[in-house]
C-alpha positions as CSV (number, residue, x, y, z in Angstrom):
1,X,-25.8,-19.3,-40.3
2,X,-23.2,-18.7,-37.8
3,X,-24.8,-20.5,-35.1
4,X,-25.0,-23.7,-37.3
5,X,-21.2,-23.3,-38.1
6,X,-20.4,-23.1,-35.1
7,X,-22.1,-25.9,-34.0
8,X,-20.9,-28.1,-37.1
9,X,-16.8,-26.9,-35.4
10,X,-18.8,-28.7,-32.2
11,X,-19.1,-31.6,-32.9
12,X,-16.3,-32.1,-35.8
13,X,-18.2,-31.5,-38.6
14,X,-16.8,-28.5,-40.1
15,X,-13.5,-27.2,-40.2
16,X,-11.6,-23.7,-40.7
17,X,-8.7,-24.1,-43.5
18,X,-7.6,-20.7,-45.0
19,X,-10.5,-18.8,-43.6
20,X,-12.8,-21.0,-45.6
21,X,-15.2,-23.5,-43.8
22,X,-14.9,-26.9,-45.1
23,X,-16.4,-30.6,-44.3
24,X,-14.2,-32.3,-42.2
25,X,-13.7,-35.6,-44.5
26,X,-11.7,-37.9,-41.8
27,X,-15.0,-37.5,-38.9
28,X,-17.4,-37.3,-41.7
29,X,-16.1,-39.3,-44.9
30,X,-19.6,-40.2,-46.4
31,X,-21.1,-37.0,-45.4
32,X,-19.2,-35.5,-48.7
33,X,-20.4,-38.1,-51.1
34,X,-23.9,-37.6,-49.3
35,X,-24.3,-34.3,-49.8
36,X,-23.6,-34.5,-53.4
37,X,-25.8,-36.8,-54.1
38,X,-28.8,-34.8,-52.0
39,X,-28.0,-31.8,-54.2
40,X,-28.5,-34.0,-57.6
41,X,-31.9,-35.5,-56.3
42,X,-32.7,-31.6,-55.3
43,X,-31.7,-30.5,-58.5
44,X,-33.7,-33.3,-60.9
45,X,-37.5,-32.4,-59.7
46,X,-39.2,-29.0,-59.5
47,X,-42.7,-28.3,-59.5
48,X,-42.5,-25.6,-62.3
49,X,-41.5,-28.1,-65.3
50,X,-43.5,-31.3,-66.4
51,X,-42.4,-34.5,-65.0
52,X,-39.4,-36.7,-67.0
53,X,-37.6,-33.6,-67.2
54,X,-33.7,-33.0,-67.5
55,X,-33.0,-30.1,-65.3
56,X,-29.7,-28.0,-66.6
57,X,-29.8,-25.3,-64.1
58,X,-32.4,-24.2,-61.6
59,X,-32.6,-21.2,-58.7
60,X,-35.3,-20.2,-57.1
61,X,-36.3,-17.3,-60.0
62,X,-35.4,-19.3,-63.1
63,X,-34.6,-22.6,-64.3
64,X,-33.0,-24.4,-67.5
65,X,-34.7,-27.5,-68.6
66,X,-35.8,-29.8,-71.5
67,X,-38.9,-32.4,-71.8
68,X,-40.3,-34.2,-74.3
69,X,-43.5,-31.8,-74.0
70,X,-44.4,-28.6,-76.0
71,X,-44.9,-26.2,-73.2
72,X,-45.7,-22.8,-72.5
73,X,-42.4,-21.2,-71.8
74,X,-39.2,-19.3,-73.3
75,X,-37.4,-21.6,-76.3
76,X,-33.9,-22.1,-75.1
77,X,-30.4,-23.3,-76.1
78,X,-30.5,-25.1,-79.3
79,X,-34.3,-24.9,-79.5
80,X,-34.2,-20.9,-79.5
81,X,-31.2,-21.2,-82.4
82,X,-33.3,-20.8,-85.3
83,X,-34.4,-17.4,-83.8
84,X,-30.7,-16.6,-84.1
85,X,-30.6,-17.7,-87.4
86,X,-29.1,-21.4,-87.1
87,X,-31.9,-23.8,-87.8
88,X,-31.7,-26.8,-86.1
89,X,-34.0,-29.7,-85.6
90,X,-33.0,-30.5,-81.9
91,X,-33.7,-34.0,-80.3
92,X,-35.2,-32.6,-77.2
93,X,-37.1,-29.6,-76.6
94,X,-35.3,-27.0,-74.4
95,X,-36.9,-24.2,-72.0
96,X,-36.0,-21.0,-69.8
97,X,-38.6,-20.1,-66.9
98,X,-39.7,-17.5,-66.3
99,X,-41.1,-16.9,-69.7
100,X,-39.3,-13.9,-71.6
101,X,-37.3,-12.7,-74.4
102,X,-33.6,-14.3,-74.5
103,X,-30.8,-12.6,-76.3
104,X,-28.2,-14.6,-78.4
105,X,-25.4,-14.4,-75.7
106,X,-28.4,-15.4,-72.7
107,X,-29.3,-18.6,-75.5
108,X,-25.8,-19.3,-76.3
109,X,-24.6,-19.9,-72.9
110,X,-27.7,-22.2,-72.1
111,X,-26.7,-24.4,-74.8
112,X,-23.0,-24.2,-73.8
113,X,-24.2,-25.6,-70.4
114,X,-25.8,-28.5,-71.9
115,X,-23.0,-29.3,-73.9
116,X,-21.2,-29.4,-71.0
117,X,-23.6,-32.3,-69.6
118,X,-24.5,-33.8,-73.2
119,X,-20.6,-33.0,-74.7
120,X,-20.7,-34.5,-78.2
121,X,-20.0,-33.9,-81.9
122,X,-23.6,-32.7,-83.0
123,X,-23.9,-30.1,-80.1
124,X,-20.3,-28.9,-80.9
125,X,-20.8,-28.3,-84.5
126,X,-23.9,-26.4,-83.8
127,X,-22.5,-24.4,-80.9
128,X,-19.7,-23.6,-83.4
129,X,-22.3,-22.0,-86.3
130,X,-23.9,-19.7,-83.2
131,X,-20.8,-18.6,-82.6
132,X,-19.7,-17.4,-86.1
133,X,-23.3,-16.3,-86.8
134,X,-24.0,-14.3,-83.5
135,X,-20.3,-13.6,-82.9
136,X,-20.7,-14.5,-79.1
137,X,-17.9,-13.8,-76.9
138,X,-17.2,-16.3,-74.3
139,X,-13.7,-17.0,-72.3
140,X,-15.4,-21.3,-71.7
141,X,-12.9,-23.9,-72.6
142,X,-15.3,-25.5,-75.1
143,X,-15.2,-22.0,-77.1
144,X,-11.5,-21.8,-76.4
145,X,-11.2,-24.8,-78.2
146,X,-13.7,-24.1,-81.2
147,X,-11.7,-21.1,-82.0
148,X,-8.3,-23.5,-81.9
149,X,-10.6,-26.0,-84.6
150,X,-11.5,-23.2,-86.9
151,X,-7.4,-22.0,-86.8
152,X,-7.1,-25.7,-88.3
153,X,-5.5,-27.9,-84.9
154,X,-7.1,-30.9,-84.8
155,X,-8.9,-31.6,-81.3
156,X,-9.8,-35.2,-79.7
157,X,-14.3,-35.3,-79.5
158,X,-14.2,-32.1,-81.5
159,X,-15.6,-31.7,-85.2
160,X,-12.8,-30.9,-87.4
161,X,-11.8,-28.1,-89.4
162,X,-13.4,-29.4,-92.6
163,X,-16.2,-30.3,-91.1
164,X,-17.1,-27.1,-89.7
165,X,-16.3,-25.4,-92.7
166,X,-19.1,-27.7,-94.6
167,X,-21.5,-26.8,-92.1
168,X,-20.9,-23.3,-92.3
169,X,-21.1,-22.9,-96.0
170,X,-24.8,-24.2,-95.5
171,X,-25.6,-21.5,-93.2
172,X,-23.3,-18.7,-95.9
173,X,-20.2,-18.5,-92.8
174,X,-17.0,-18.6,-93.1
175,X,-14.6,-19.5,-90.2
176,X,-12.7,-17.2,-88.6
């Protein structure tokens, strides 16, 4: 690794700011905007899901994903919720490689990362019942801003108060 740093400060390619190693964006300005694209193609194909997949989160020991295929592997985010006791009928099916048992928090935080890609008011009021069921502890922004909804301020893109408290009376919650 060092030698290819140190050839990248050859040739102007990296740069040392504040003891961190950076691009260096005026010799290289597209090499930025490159990179990031390469590591989004990277990141949407992997030989251990089915083709047509949305990728989430991948390393080389596990990856996040969802297909329109039944599969053999670990339910996840909101398709693992009714194991926690929030039943939901989700559009997609999500799914944790390597196959094993997921606790709440482990299921919680998947479907927190795909709300973070897929951010929208059904995803929101159904992170919001996992929460309160599971009572999940989490410093995120989104939850951050759950726990302001259920204290009654109203939020822009975010279920309401009332709304939530609908939704929870269906599953016997009450809001915080």
């Amino acid at each position: 690794m060092y030698k290819l740093i140190q050839s990248g400060r050859r040739i102007g390619l990296i740069l040392k700011v504040k003891n961190k190693f950076v691009i260096n964006e005026n010799n290289w300005p597209k090499l930025k905007e490159f990179l990031q694209e390469l590591l989004k193609q990277e990141m949407s194909f992997d030989k251990r899901v089915p083709k047509n997949s949305i990728i989430y989160f991948k390393s080389e020991k596990e990856i996040l994903f969802s297909t329109s295929e039944t599969i053999n592997a670990s339910k996840a985010a909101f398709l693992a919720f009714s194991e926690f006791g929030i039943k939901v009928l989700p559009l997609t099916n999500y799914y944790y490689l390597p196959k094993r048992k997921l606790s709440a928090k482990e299921v919680f935080d998947q479907a927190l990362l795909i709300t973070k890609t897929d951010f929208g008011y059904r995803n929101l009021v159904f992170l919001a019942m996992f929460l309160l069921k599971n009572n999940i502890k989490s410093d995120d922004e989104i939850v951050k801003n759950l726990y302001r909804v259920f204290a009654g301020i109203d939020l822009p893109n975010y279920p309401s108060k009332k709304d939530l408290q609908e939704k929870a009376k269906l599953y016997g919650l009450r809001l915080v």
